[in-house]
OpenMM code with the backbone's topology and positions (N, CA, C; nanometers):
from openmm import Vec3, app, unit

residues = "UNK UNK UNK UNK UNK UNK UNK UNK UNK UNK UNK UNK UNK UNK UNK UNK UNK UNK UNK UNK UNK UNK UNK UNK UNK UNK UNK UNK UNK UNK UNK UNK UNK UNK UNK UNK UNK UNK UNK UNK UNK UNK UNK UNK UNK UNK UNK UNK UNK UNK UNK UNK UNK UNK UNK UNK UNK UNK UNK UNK UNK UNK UNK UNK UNK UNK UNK UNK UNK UNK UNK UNK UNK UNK UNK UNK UNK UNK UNK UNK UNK UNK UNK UNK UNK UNK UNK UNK UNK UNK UNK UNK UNK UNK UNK UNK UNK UNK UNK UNK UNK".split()
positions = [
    Vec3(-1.3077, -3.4296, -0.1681),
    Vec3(-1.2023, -3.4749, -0.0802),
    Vec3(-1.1804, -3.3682, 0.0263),
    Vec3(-1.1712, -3.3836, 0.2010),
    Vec3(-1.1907, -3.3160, 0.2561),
    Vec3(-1.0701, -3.3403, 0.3659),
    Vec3(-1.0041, -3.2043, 0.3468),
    Vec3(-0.8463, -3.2304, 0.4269),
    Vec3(-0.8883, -3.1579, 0.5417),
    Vec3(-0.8038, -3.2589, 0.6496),
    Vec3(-0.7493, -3.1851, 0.7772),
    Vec3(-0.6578, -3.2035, 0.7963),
    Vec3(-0.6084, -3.1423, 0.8966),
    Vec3(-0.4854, -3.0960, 0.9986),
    Vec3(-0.4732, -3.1951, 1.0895),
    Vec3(-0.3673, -3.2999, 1.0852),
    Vec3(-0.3469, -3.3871, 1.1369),
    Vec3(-0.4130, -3.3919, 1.2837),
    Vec3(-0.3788, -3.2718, 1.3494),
    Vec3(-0.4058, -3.2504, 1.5052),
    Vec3(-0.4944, -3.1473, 1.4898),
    Vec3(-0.5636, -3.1148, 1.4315),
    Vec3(-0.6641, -2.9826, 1.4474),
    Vec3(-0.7463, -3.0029, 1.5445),
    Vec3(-0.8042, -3.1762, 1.5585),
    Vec3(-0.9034, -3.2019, 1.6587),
    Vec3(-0.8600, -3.1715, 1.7759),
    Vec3(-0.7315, -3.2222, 1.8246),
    Vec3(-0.7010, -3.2220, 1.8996),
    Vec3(-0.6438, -3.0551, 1.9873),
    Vec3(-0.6263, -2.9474, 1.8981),
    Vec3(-0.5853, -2.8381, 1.9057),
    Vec3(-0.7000, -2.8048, 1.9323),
    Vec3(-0.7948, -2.8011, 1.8767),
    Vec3(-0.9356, -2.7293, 1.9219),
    Vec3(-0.9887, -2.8009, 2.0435),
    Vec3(-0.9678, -2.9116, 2.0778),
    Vec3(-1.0173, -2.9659, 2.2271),
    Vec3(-0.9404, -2.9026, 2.3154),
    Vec3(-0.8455, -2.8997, 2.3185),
    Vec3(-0.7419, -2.8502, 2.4010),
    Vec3(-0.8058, -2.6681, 2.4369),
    Vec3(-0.8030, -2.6176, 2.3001),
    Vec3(-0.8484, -2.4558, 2.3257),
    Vec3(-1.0208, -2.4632, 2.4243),
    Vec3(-1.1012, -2.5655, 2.3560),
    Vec3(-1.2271, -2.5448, 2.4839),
    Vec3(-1.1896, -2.5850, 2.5746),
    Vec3(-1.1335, -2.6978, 2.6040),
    Vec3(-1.0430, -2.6931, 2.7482),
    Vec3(-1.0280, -2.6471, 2.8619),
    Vec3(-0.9120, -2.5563, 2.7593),
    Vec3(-0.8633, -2.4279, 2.8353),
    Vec3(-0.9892, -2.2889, 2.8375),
    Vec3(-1.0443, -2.2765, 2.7936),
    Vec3(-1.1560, -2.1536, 2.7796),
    Vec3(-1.2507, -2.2246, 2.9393),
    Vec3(-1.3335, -2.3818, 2.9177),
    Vec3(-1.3800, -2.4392, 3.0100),
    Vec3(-1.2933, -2.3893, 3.1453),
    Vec3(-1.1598, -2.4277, 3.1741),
    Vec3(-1.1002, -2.4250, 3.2668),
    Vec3(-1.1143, -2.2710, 3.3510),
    Vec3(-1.0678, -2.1789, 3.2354),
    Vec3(-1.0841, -1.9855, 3.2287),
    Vec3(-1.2375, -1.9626, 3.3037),
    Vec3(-1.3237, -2.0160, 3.2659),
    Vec3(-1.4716, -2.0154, 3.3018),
    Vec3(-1.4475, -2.0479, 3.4286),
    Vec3(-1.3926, -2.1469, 3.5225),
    Vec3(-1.4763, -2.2048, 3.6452),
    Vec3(-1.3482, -2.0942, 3.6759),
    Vec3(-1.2414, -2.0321, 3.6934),
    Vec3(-1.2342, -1.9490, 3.8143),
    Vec3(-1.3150, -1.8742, 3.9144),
    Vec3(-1.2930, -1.8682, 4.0305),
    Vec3(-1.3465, -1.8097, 4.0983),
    Vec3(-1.4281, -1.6382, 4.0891),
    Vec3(-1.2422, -1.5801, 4.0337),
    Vec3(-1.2457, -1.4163, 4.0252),
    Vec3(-1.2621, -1.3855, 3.8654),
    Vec3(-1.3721, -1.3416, 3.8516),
    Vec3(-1.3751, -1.2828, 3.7671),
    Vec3(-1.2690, -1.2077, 3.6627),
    Vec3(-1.2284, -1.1234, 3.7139),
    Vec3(-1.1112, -1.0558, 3.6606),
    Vec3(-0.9867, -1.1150, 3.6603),
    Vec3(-0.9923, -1.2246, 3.7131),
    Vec3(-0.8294, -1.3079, 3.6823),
    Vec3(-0.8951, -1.3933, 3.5344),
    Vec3(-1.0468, -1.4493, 3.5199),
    Vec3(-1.1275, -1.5310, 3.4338),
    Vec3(-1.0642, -1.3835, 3.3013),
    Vec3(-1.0770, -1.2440, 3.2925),
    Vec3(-1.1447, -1.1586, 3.1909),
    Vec3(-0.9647, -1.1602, 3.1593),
    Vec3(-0.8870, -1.1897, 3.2356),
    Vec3(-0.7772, -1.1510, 3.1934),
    Vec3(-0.7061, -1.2598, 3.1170),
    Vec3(-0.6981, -1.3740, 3.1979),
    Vec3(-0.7238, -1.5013, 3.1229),
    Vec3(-0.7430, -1.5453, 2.9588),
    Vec3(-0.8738, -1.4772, 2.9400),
    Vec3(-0.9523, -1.4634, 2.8522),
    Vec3(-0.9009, -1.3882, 2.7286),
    Vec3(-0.8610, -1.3063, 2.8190),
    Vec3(-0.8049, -1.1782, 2.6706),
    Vec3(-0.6115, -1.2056, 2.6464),
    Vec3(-0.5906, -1.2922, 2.7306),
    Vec3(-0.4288, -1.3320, 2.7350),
    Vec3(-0.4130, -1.4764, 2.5908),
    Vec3(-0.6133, -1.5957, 2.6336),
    Vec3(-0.6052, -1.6885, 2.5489),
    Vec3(-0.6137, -1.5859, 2.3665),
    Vec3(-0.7445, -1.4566, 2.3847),
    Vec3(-0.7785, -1.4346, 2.2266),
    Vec3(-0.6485, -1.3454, 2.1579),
    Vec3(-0.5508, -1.2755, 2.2666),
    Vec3(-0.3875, -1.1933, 2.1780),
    Vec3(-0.3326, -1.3083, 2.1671),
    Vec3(-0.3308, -1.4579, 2.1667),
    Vec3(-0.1687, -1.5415, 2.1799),
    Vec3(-0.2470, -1.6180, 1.9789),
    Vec3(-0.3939, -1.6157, 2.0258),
    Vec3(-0.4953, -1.6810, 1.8902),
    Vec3(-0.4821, -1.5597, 1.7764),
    Vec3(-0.4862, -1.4499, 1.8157),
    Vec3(-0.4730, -1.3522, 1.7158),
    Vec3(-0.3769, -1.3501, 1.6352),
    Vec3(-0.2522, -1.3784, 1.7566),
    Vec3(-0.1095, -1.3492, 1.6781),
    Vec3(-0.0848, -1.4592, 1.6144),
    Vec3(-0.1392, -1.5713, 1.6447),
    Vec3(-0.0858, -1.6761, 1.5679),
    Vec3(-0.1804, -1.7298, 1.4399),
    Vec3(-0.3068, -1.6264, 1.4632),
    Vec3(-0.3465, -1.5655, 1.2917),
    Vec3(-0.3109, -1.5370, 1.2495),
    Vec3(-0.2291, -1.4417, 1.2484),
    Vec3(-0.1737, -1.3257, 1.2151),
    Vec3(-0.0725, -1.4308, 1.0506),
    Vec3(0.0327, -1.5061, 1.1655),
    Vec3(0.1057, -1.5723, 1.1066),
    Vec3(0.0283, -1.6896, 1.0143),
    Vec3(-0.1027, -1.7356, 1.0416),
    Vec3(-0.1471, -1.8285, 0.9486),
    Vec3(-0.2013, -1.7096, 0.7934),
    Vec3(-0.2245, -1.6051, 0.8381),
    Vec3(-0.2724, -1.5258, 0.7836),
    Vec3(-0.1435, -1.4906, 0.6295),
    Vec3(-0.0578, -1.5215, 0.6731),
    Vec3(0.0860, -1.5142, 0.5808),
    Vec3(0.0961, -1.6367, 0.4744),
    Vec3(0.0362, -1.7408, 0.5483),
    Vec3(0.1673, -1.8822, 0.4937),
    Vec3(0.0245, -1.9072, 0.3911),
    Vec3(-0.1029, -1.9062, 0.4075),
    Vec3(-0.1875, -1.9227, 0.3158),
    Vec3(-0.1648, -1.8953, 0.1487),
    Vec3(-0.0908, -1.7503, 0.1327),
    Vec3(-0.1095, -1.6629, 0.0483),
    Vec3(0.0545, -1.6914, -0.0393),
    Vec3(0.1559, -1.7586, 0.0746),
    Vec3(0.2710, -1.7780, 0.0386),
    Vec3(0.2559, -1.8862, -0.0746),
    Vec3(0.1620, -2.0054, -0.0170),
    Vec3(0.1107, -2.1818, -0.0517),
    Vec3(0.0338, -2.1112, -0.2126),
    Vec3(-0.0046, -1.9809, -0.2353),
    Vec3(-0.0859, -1.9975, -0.3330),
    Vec3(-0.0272, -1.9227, -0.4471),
    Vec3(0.0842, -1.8689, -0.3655),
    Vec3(0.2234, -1.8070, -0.4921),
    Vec3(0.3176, -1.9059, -0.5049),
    Vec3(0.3495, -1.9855, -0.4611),
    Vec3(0.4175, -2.1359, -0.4999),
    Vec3(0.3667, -2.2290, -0.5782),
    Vec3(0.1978, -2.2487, -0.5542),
    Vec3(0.1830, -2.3337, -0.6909),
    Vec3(0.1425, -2.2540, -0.7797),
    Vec3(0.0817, -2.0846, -0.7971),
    Vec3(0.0747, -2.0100, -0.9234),
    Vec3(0.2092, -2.0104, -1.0073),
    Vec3(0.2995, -2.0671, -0.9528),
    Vec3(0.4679, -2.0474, -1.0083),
    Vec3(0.4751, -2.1384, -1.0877),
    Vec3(0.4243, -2.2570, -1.0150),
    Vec3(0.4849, -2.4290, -1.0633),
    Vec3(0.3799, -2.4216, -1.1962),
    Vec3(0.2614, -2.2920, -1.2211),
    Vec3(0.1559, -2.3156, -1.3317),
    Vec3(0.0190, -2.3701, -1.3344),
    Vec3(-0.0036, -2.3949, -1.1486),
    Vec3(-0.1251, -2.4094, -1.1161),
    Vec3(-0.2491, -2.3407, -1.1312),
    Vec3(-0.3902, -2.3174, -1.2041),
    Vec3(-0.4790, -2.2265, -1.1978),
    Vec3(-0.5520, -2.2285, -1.0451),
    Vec3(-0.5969, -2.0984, -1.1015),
    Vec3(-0.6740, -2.0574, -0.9444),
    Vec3(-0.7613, -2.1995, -0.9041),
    Vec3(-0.8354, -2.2637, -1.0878),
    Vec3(-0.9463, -2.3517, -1.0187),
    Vec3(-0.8528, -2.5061, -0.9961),
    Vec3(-0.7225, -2.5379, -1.0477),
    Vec3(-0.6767, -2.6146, -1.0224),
    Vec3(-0.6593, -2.6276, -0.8496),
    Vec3(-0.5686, -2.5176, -0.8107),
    Vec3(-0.5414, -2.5038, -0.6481),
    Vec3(-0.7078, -2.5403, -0.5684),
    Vec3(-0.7960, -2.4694, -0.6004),
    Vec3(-0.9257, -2.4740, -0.5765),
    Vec3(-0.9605, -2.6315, -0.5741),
    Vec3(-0.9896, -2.6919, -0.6479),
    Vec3(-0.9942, -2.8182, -0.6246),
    Vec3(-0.9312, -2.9124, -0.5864),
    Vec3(-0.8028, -2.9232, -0.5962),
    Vec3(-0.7213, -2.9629, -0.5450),
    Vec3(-0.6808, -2.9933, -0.3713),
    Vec3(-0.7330, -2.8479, -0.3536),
    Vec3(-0.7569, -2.8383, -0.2020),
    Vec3(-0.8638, -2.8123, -0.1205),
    Vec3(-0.9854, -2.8163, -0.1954),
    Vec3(-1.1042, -2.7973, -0.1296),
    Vec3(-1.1370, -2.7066, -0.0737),
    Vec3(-1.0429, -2.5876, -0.1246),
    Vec3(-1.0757, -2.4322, -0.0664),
    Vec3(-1.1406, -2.3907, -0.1581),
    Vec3(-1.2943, -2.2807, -0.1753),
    Vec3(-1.3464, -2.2046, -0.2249),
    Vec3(-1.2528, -2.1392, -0.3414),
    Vec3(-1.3003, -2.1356, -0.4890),
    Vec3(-1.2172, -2.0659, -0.5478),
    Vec3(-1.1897, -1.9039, -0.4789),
    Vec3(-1.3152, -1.8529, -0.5081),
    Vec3(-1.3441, -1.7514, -0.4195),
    Vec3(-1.2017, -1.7382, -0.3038),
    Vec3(-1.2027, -1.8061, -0.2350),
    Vec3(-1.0993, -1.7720, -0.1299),
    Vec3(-0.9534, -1.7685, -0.2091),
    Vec3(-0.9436, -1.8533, -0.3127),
    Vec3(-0.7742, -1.8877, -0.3576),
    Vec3(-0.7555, -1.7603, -0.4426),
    Vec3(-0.8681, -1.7222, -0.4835),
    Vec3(-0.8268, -1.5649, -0.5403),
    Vec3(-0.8185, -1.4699, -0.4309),
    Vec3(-0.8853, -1.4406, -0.3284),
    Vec3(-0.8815, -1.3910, -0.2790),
    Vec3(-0.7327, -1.3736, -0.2072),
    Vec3(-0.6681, -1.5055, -0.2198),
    Vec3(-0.5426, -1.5074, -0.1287),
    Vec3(-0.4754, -1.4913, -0.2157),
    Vec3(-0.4597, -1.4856, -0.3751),
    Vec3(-0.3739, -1.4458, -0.4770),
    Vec3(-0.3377, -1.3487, -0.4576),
    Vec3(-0.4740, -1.2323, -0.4467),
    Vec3(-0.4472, -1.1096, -0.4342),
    Vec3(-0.3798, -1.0779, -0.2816),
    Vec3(-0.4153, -1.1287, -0.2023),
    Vec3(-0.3334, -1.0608, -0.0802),
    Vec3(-0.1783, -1.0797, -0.1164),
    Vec3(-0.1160, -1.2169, -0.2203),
    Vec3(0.0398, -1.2159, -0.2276),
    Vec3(0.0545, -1.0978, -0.3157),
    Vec3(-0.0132, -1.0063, -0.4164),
    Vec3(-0.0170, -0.9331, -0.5133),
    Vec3(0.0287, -0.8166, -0.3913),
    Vec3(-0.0511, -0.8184, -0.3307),
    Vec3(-0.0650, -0.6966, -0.2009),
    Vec3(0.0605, -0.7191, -0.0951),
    Vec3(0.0827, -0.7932, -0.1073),
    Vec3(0.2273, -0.8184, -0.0297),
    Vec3(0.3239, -0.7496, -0.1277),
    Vec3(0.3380, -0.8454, -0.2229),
    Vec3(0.4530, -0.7578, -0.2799),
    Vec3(0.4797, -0.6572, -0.3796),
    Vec3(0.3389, -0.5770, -0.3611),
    Vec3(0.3442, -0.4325, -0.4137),
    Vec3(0.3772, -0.3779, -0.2634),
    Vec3(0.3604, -0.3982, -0.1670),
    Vec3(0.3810, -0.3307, -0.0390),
    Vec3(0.4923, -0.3757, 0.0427),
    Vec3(0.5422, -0.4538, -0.0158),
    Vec3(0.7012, -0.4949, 0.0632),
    Vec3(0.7936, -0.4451, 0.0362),
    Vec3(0.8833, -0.4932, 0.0518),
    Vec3(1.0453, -0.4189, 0.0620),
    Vec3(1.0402, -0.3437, -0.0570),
    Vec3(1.0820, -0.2440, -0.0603),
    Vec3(1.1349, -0.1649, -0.2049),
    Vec3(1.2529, -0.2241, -0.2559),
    Vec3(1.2353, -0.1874, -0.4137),
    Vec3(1.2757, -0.2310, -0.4856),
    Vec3(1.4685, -0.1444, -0.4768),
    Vec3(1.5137, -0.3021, -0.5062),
    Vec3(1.6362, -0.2608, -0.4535),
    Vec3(1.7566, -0.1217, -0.5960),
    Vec3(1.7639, -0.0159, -0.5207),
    Vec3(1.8202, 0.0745, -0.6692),
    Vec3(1.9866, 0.0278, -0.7659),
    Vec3(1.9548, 0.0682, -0.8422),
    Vec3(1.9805, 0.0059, -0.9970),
    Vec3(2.1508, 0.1086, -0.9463),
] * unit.nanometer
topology = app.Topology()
chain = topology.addChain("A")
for resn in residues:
    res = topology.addResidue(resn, chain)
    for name in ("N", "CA", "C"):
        topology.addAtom(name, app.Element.getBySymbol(name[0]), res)
């Protein structure tokens, strides 16, 4: 079973698009700036997908989901759902301190 993102198609047409559009400028350096204005706005908003993945896989480890349950369930690589276990492990050994007693 193979999930998408309601609008993903449409989000990724839109980004060649806009890259197409970045391309036919004239000046170069308005194109390079362009360019590096579209890959910081994509980064940062990795950044943030980079979070909510790892959040989705400490919510159903809670409810008693296994790694290979989530894994199939969602058609992500087990491989990856551990992998994102551990980044929530890594979050919150590295987050806020623990509040004193």
């Amino acid at each position: 079973m193979a999930f998408e993102s309601p609008n993903l198609g449409g989000i990724l047409n839109a980004l060649d698009d806009e890259r197409r559009q970045i391309m036919e400028f004239d000046d170069e350096t308005r194109a390079l700036g362009a360019l590096e204005e579209l890959r910081t706005a994509l980064a940062l908003f990795m950044d943030e997908l980079d979070s909510e993945s790892p959040r989705v896989v400490r919510g159903l480890r809670r409810r008693g989901w296994t790694f290979q349950m989530i894994a199939t369930a969602s058609d992500v690589p087990a491989a990856r759902v551990a992998q994102l276990a551990r980044a929530t492990l890594s979050s919150s050994l590295h987050g806020e301190p623990p509040a004193s007693l």
